[in-house]
N, C-alpha and C positions, 0 to 999 in steps of 0.2 A: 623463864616461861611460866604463866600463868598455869595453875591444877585446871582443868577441864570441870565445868561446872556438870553434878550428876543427876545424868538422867533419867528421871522412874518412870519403871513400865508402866507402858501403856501412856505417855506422854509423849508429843511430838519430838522425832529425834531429826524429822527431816521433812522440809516444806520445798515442794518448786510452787512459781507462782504466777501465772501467766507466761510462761517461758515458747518462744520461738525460733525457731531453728530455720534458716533458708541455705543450702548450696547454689548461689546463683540466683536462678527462677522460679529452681526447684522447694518446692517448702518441703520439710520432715516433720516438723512438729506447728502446733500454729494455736498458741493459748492455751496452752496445757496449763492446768495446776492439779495438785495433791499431794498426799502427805504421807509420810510413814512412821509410822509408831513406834517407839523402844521395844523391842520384845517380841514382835510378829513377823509371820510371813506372810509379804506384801506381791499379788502379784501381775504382772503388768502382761495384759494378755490384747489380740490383735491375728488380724490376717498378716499374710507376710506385705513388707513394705508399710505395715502401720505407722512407724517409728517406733520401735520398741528399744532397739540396740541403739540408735541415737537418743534416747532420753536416758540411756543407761551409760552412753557418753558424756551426754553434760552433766550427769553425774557425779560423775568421776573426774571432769573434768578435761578429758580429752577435745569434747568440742566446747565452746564457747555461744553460745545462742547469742541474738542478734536482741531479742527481746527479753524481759524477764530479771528471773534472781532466783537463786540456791538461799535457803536455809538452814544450816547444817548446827546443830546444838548452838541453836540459839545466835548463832554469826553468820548475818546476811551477805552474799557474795554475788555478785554476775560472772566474773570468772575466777578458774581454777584451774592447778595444773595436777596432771594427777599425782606426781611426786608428793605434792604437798597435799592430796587427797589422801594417799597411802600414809602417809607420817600422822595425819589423822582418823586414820582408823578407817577409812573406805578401802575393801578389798575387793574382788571381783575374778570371776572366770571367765572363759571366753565362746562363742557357737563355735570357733576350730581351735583344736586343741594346740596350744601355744606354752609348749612346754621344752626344753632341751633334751635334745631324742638320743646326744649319746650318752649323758648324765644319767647315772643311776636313781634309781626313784625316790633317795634318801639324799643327793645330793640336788635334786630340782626340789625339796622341798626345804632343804636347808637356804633356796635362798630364797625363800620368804622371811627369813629370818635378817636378811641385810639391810633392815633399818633399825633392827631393834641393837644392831653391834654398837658399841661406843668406843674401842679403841682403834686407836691411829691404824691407815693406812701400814705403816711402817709395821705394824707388828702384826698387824692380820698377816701380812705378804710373807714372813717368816715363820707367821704360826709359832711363836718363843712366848715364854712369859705372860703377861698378864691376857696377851690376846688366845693364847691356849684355854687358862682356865675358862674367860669367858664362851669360846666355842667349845667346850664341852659341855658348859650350862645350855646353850643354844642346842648342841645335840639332844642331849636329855628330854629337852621341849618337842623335838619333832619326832625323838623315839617317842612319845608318849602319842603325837599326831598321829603315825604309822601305826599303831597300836587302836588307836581309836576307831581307824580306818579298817582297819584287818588287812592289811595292807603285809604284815610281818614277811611272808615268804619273795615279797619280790623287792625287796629292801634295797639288794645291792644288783638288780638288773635295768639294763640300760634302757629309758621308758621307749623308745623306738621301737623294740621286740615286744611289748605288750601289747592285749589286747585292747581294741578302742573302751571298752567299758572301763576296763583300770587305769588306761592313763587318764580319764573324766575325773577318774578319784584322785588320782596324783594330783591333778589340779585343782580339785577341791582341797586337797592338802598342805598344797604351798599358798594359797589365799587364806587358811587358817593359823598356817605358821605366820600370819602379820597379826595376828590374835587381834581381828577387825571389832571392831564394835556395828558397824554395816556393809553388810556380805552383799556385794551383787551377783547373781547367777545367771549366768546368759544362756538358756537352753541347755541346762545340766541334764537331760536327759536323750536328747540328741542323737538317733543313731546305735541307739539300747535296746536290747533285747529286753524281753517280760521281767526277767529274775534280775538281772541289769538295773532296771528302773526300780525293782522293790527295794531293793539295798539302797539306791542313791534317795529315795525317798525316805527311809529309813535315815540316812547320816545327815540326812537335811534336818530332822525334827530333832535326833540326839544334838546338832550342832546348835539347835536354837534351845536345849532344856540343858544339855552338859555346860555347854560356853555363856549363854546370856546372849546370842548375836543377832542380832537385828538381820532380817534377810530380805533382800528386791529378788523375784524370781520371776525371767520372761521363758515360757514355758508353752509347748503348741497342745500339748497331750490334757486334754481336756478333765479326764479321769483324776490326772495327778496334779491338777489346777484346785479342783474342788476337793481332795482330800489332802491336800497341805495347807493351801491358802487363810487363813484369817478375813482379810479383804482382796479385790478384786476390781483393776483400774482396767478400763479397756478402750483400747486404738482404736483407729480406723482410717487410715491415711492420714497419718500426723493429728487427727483431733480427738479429745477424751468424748465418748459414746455414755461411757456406764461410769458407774463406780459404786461398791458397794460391799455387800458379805457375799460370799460365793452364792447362797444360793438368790439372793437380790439379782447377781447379775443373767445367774441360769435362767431365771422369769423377762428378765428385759429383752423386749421385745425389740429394739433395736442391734443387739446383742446376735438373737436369733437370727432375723434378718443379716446381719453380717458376718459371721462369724461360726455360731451353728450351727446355723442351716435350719430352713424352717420346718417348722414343729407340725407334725402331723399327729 
């Protein structure tokens, strides 16, 4: 395999480019394009039903658009699958929390770490030998995630008895344990309390200054739109409205009209 050509901040690390999406009759997306930079938080905001979560599908590669093309470091694609999205560095969370609820909170983040193992089936399944040493290298990495996270006291409880706001982190946990180079975050704040949302705001800006990680963030909390975001794409029933720096799009007047509600 080819070294991955490196990409400097503030360079394009990811182009869509006229891309279309149809369920049937139904359209989601319809002539999208834009792009996202190495190093920013990028974030794709919209009424509900915009297409937000599907252009964060074809992303990832879960859907496949009818029209268009992905450009992902510089290798043009129309489709993708997300295995092979993940083995190159797209990670991602989800708006319901899609974690394994009897797993311990140090055992669902361990398997973010299942593409980065190299040894055989055969010796993971017995945990001997060379597949030991390597999962204690793997633990070591996600003690250090847990740790990041301040996650430490619920380590070894099972994420189902946690509260909604900590199992959000668990999942931001294990999409970091694929040490992503582009994080998608589907409504990381979702369902959070005030003090909730400062901490996840908070581990958003250490994950983009600690890790280097490129972030997509569809986000409805307006407040936490404009003090994280860098730039600012915006839906409106599958079509791009705005795009711009946060406060470009707060002034767009189509924006307001859709989305903010109009300005008095």
């Amino acid at each position: 395999m080819k070294p991955q050509q490196q990409i400097e901040t503030g360079a394009t690390l990811l182009n869509v480019e006229n891309v279309s999406l149809r369920f049937g009759g139904v359209k989601a997306i319809t002539d999208v394009s834009f792009d996202i930079r190495k190093g920013e938080v990028r974030a794709i905001i919209g009424p509900n039903g915009a297409g937000k979560t599907s252009m964060l599908n074809v992303i990832n590669g879960f859907y496949h658009p009818q029209d268009g093309r992905i450009t992902y470091r510089g290798a043009t694609r129309s489709k993708m699958r997300p295995h092979v999205a993940a083995s190159q560095g797209i990670a991602r969370t989800f708006q319901n929390v899609a974690l394994f609820k009897g797993m311990t909170t140090l055992d669902n983040i361990m398997v973010g770490r299942t593409l980065k193992m190299r040894k055989s089936f055969f010796w993971q399944l017995f945990r001997h030998g060379p597949a030991m040493a390597e999962e204690i290298e793997h633990r070591k990495f996600v003690e250090e995630i847990i740790d990041f996270l301040e996650i430490e006291h619920i380590r070894k409880v099972p994420v189902g008895k946690l509260p909604y706001g900590l199992q959000k982190r668990v999942e931001l946990g294990r999409a970091l344990a694929m040490e992503p180079e582009l994080l998608l975050l589907d409504e990381p704040m979702a369902g959070m309390n005030l003090e909730e949302k400062e901490d996840m705001c908070r581990f958003i800006l250490d994950t983009k200054e600690q890790y280097g990680t490129t972030i997509a963030l569809i986000e409805h909390d307006m407040g936490v739109v404009m003090d994280l975001s860098d730039r600012v794409v915006v839906l409106e029933y599958g079509i791009k409205i705005a795009d711009g720096t946060p406060d470009e799009v707060k002034a767009n007047q189509k924006v307001i009209d859709a989305y903010l509600g109009v300005a008095h």
